[in-house]
C-alpha positions in Angstrom: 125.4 120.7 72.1 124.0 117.4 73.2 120.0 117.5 74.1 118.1 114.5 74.9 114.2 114.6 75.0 113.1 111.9 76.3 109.2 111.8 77.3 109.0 114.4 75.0 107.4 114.9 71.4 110.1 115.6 69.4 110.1 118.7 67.4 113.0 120.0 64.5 112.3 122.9 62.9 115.0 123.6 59.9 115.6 126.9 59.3 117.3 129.0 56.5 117.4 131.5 53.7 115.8 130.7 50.4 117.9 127.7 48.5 119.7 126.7 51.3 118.9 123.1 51.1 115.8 122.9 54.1 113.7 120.5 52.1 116.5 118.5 51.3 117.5 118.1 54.6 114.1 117.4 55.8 113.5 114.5 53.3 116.9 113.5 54.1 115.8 113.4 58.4 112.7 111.9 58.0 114.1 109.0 55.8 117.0 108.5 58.5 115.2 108.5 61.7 111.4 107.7 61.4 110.1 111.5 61.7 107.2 112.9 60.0 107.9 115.6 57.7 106.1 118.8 57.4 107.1 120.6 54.0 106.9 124.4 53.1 104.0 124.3 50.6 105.4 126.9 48.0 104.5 124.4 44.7 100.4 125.6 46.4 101.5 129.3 47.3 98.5 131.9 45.2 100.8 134.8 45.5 104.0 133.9 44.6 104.9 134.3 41.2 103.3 137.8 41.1 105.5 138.2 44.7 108.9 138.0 42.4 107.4 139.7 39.7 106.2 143.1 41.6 106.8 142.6 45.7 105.3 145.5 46.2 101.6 144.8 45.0 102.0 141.1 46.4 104.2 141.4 49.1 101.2 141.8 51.8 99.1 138.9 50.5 102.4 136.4 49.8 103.3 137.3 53.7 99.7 136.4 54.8 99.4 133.2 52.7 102.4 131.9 54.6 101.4 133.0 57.9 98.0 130.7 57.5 99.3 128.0 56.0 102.3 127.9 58.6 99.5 128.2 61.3 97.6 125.2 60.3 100.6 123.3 59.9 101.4 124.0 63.6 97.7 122.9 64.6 98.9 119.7 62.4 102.5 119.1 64.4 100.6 119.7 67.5 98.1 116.8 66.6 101.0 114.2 65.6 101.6 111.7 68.1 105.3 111.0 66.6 108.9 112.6 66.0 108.0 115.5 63.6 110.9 117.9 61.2 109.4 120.6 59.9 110.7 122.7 56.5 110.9 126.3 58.1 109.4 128.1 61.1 106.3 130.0 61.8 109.3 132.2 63.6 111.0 133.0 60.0 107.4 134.5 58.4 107.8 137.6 60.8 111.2 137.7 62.0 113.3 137.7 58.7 110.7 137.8 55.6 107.8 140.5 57.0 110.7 142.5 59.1 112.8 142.5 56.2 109.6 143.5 53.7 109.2 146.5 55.6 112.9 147.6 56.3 112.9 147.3 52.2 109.7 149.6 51.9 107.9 146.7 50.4 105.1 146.5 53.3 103.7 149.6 54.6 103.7 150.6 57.9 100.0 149.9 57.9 100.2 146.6 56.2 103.0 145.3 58.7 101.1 146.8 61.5 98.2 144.1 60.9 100.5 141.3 59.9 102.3 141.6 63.3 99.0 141.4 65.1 97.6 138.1 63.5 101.0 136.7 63.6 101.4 137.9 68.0 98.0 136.3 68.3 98.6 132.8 66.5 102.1 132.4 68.1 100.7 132.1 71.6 98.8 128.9 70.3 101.9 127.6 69.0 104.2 124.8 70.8 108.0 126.1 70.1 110.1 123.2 68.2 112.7 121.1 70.3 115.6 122.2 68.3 115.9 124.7 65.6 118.3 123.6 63.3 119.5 126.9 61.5 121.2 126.4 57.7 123.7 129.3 57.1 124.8 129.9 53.6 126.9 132.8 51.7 124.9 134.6 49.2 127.4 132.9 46.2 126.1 129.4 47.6 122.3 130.3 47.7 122.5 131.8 44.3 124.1 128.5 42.8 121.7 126.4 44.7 118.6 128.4 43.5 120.0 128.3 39.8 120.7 125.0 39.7 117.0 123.8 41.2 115.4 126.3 38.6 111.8 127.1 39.7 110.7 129.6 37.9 109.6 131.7 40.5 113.0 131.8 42.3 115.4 132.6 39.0 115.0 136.8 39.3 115.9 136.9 43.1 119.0 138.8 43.4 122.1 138.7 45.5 121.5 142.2 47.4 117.9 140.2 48.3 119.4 137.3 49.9 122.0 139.1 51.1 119.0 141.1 53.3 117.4 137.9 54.4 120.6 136.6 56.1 121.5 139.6 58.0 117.9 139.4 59.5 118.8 135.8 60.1 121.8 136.4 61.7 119.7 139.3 63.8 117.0 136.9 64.9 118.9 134.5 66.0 120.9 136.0 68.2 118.1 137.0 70.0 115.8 133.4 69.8 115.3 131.9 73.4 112.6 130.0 72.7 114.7 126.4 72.2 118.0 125.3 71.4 119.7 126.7 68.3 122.0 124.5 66.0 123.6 126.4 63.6 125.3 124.6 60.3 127.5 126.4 57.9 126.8 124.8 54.5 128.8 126.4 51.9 131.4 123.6 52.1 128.2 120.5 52.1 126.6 119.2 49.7 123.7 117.2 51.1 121.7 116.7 47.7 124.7 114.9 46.1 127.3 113.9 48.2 126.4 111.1 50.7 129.5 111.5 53.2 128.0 115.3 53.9 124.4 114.0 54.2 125.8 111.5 56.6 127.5 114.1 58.9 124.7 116.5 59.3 122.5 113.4 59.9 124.6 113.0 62.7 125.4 116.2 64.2 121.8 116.9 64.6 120.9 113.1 65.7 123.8 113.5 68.4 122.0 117.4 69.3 118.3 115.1 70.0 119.8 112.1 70.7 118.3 109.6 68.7 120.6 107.1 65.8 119.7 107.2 62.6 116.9 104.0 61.7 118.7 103.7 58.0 121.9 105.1 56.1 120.3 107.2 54.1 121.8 107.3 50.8 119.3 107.9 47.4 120.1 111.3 46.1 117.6 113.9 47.0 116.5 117.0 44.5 115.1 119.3 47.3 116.2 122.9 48.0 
């Protein structure tokens, strides 16, 4: 895959299952080449500690929470007049984490039916990203990776969870159209820790946009 955009606003989305390393990537891609970042607020998210403890009760009003505040962000990307990376797609709220909710029994049919409405009528007001850049991770990895970050909220998700979300990955995907897809297997990269991996993702998905990289990016990073 080689994509230039010239006379275009750049747009990365970075997609993935929970732990995968997103934000780390992001901080690392901004730093690199210049681009704003656009992080997935969870630290400000109402619902989610009662989402892990009882999905449920919570899981409607943790899917909703997302939804808005992955809306205004949009409105935000849309209004920035530079290179922008983004920590997970408005896409990913319906398509793996509502779809999955209500294969799982967790949102009711009723529930999922109103979520899917707000979400068709804010996604025709969205701009879809340049390039989706898709982390893929075996559930072994994302369960080290969530253990070893430790928020609180994460350490009860279980394997057969996560193990849900990438098969609804995998089943999205293979049906996105909307822009290029660039998928990167990560169970063998360490981008937190080990600069050489950092450095080739860095340019795998600069050579996919073509742009260079501004710095070498090498401080260790702590994101997830």
């Amino acid at each position: 895959m080689n994509h230039a955009f010239f006379g275009q606003h750049l747009y990365v989305s970075v997609a993935g299952n929970i732990g995968v390393g997103k934000s780390t990537l992001v901080e690392a891609l901004a730093a690199g080449f210049g681009w704003q970042p656009y992080y997935e607020l969870v630290a400000e998210h109402p619902y989610l500690d009662d989402f892990y403890a009882d999905k449920h009760r919570w899981g409607f009003h943790s899917q909703m929470w997302f939804l808005a505040q992955r809306f205004e962000q949009q409105l935000e990307i849309a209004d920035t007049p530079i290179a922008v990376v983004q920590d997970r797609s408005i896409y990913e709220d319906y398509e793996v984490f509502a779809k999955g909710l209500l294969e799982q029994g967790i949102l009711s049919h009723r529930d999922f039916r109103t979520y899917r409405k707000l979400y068709q009528a804010l996604i025709h007001s969205t701009t879809p990203p340049s390039l989706l850049v898709y982390l893929r991770a075996a559930v072994p990895t994302l369960l080290s990776r969530i253990k070893k970050r430790a928020r609180p909220s994460e350490l009860e998700i279980g394997a057969d969870y996560l193990s849900r979300l990438n098969q609804r990955y995998d089943d999205w995907l293979r049906r996105f159209e909307l822009c290029p897809v660039l998928t990167i297997e990560t169970d063998n990269l360490d981008v937190v820790q080990n600069d050489e991996h950092r450095q080739q993702v860095l340019d795998t998905i600069g050579q996919a946009v073509g742009q260079r990289l501004r710095v070498q990016y090498r401080l260790p990073l702590n994101g997830g």
